[in-house]
C-alpha positions as CSV (number, residue, x, y, z in Angstrom):
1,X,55.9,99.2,84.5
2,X,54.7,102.6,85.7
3,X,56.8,105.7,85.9
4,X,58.9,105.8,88.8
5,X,58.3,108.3,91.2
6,X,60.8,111.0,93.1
7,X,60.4,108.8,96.5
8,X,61.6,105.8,94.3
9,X,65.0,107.8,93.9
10,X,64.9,108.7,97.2
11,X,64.2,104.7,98.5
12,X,66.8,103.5,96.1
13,X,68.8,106.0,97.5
14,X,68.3,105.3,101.3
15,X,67.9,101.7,100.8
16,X,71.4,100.8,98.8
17,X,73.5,103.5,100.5
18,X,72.7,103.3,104.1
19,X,71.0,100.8,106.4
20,X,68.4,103.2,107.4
21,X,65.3,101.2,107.1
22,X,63.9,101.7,103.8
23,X,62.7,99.6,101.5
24,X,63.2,99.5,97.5
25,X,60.3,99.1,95.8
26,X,62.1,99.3,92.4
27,X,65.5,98.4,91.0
28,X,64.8,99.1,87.2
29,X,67.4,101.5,85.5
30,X,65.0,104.6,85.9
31,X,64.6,104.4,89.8
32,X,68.6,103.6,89.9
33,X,69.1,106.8,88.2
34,X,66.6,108.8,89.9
35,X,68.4,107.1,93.3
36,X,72.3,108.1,92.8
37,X,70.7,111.3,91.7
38,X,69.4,111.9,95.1
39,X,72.7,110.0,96.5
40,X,73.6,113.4,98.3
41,X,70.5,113.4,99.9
42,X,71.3,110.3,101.6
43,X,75.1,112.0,102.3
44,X,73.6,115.0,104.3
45,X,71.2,112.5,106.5
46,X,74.3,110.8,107.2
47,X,76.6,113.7,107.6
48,X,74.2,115.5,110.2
49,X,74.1,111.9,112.3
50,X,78.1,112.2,112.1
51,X,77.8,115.7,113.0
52,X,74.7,115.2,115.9
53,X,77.5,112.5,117.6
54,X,80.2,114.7,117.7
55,X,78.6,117.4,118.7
56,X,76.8,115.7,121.7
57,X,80.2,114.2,123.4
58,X,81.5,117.9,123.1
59,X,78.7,119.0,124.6
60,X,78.7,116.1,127.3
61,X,82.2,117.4,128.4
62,X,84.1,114.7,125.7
63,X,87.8,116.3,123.7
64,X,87.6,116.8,120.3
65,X,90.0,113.7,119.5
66,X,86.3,111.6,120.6
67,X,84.0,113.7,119.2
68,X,86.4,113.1,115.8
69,X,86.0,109.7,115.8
70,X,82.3,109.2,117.0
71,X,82.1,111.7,113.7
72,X,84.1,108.8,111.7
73,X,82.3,105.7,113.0
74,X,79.0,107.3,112.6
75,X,79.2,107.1,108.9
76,X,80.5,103.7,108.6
77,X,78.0,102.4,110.9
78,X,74.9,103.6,108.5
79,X,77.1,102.2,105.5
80,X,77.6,99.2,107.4
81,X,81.3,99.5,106.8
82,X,80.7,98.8,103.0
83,X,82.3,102.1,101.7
84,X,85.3,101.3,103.4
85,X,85.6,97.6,102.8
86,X,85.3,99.2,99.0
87,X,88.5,101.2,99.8
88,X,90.6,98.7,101.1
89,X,89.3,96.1,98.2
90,X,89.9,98.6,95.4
91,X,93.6,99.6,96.7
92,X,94.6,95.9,97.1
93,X,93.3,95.6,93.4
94,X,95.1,98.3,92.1
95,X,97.9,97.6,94.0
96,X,98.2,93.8,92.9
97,X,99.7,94.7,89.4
98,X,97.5,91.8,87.9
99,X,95.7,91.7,84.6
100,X,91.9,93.0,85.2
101,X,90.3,89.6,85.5
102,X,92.7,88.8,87.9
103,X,92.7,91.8,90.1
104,X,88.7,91.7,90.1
105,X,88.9,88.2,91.8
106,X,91.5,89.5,94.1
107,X,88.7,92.2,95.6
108,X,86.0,89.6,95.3
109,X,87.6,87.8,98.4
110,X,86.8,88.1,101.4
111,X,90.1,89.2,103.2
112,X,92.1,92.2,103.2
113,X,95.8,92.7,102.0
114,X,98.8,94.9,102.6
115,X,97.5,97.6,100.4
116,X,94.2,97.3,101.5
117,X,95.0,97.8,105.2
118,X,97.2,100.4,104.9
119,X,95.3,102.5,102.5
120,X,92.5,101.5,104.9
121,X,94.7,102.8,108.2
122,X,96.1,105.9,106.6
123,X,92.3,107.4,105.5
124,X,90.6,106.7,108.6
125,X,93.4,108.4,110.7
126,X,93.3,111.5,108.5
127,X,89.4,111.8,108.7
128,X,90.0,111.3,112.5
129,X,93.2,113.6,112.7
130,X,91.5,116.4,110.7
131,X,87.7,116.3,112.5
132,X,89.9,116.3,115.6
133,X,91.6,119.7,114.5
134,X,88.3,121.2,113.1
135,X,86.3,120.2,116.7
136,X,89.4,121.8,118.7
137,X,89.1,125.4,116.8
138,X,85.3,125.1,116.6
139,X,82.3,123.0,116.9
140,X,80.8,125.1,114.2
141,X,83.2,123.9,111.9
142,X,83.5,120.4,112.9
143,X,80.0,119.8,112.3
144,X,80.0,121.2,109.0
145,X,83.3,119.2,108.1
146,X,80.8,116.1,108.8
147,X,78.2,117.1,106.6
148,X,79.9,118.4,103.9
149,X,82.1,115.0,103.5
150,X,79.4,112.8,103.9
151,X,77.9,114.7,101.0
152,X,80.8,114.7,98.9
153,X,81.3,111.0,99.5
154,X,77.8,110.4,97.8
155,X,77.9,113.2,95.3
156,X,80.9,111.4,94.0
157,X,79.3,108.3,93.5
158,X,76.2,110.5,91.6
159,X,79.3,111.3,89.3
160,X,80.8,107.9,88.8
161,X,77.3,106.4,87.9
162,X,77.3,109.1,84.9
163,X,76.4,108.0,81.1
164,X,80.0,106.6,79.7
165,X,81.2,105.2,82.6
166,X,81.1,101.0,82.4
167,X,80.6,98.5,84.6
168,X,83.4,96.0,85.4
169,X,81.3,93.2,86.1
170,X,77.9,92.3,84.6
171,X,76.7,91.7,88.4
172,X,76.6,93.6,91.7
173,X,75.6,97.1,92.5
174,X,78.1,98.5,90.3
175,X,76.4,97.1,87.4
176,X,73.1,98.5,88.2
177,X,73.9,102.4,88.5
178,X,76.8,102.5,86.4
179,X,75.8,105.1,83.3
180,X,72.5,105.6,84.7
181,X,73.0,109.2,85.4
182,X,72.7,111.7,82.1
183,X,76.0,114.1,82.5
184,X,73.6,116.9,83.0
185,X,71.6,115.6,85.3
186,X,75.0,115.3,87.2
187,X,76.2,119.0,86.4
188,X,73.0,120.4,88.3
189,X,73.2,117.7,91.3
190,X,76.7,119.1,91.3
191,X,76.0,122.8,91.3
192,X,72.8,122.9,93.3
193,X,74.9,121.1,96.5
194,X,78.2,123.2,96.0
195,X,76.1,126.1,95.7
196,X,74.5,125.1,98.8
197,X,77.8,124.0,100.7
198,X,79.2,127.8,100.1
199,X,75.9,128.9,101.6
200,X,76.3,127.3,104.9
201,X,80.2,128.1,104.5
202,X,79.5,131.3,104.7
203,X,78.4,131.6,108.2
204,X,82.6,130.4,109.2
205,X,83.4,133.9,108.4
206,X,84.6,135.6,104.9
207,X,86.4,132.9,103.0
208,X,83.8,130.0,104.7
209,X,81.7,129.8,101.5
210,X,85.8,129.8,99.6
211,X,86.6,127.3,101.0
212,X,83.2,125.0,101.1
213,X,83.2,125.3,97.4
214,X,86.6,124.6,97.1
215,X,86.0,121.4,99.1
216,X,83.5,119.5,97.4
217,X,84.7,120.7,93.4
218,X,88.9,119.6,95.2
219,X,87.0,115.9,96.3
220,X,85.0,115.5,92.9
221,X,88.1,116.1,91.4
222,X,90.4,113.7,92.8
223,X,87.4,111.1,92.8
224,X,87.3,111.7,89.1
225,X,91.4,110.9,89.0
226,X,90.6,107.5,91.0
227,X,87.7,106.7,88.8
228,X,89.7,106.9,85.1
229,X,92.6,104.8,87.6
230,X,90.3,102.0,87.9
231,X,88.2,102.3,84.6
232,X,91.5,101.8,83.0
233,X,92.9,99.3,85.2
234,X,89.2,97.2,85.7
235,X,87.4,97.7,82.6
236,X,84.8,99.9,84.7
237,X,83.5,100.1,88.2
238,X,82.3,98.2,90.6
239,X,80.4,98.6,94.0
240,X,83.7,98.4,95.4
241,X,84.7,101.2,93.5
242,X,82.3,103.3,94.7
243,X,82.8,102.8,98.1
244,X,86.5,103.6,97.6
245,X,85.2,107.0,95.5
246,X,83.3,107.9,98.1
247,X,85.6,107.7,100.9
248,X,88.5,109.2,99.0
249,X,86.0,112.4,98.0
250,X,85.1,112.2,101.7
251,X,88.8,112.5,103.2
252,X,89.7,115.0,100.2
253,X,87.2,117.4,101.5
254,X,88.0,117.1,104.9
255,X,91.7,118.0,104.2
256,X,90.7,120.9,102.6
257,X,88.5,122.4,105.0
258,X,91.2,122.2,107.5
259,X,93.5,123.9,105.6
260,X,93.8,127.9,106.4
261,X,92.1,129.9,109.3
């Protein structure tokens, strides 16, 4: 098979994270790694969709509690909701206090539990509550809450498909990324895009590029915390795992650029 190429990543990318119309061409190991290695890539095209929404209803005259949640739907519309179905899957497995084999069948099914839903409820209302705050003091800073999370979400997911991480299940999507990424390779995705975030921060005035930074290293963080949760509890990841990385990275860095002036 011949090498794979840099627009492999970025079609692997594309193709499994968002349902902008791309095709893979590939699905071998080396374009799945090149592909969660260009994951963030897809997170900005979908943070500046989030962003280009919310920004146009302010601009048509709309409050910032609507601009907030065309931001929030924005993003799970290009995921087709499958980062959040993820999140609700993964909280009613961990919550279901069953042995591993057991609590992967319990987010194989189809409908949603207690935990699920209210894990579900409480995440989108704090993406919506804190967007809503960030619009209201400035669109500038709204629209880079959008971007940034919707990075993070996917720059998590570049972390969680790291060498040393198992999958749970021999099938699925989280079978075919999981350790595909060498931990270098993830150390420079991870520096090159915080180093970039603190760039842009830095026009939201002296402690902007603080408090960028701060906001994707906090999310990676606590999506690192969820991660060794379910590895222990699952045996490894699956897609739904990622999805529920992603959004919990995603609302982490939202929280913390809203906190201070």
């Amino acid at each position: 098979m011949p090498k794979s190429s840099p627009l492999d990543g970025l079609r692997f990318a594309f193709g499994t994270l968002t349902v902008l119309p791309v095709r893979v061409h590939r699905w071998d190991r080396e374009a799945a790694r090149a592909g969660m290695m260009n994951a963030p890539v897809a997170g900005l095209v979908v943070g500046l969709c989030a962003a280009g929404a919310g920004l146009l209803l302010l601009l048509l005259g709309a409050g910032p509690l609507l601009a907030a949640v065309a931001s929030v739907a924005v993003p799970a519309t290009l995921t087709r909701g499958l980062h959040l179905d993820g999140l609700a899957d993964t909280a009613d497995g961990l919550g279901s206090g069953k042995p591993a084999e057991d609590a992967l069948r319990i987010m194989k099914q189809s409908d949603i539990g207690p935990f699920g839903v209210i894990t579900l409820v409480l995440v989108v209302l704090a993406q919506v509550a804190v967007l809503a705050q960030l619009y209201g003091g400035s669109w500038a800073r709204g629209a880079l809450a959008a971007v940034l999370s919707a990075i993070t979400a996917r720059l998590a997911l570049t972390l969680a498909a790291r060498t040393g991480v198992p999958a749970a299940r021999p099938e699925g999507l989280g079978a075919a990324v999981a350790g595909v990424v060498p931990v270098p390779g993830v150390l420079a995705v991870t520096a090159a895009f915080t180093i970039g975030s603190a760039a842009w921060g830095t026009a939201l005035g002296p402690y902007g590029a603080v408090r960028a930074a701060a906001a994707v290293l906090l999310s990676l963080a606590t999506a690192e915390l969820l991660l060794r949760r379910c590895t222990n509890r699952f045996g490894g990841v699956t897609g739904d795992v990622f999805g529920a990385l992603a959004e919990t990275s995603a609302t982490t860095a939202l929280v913390v650029l809203s906190l201070g002036r």
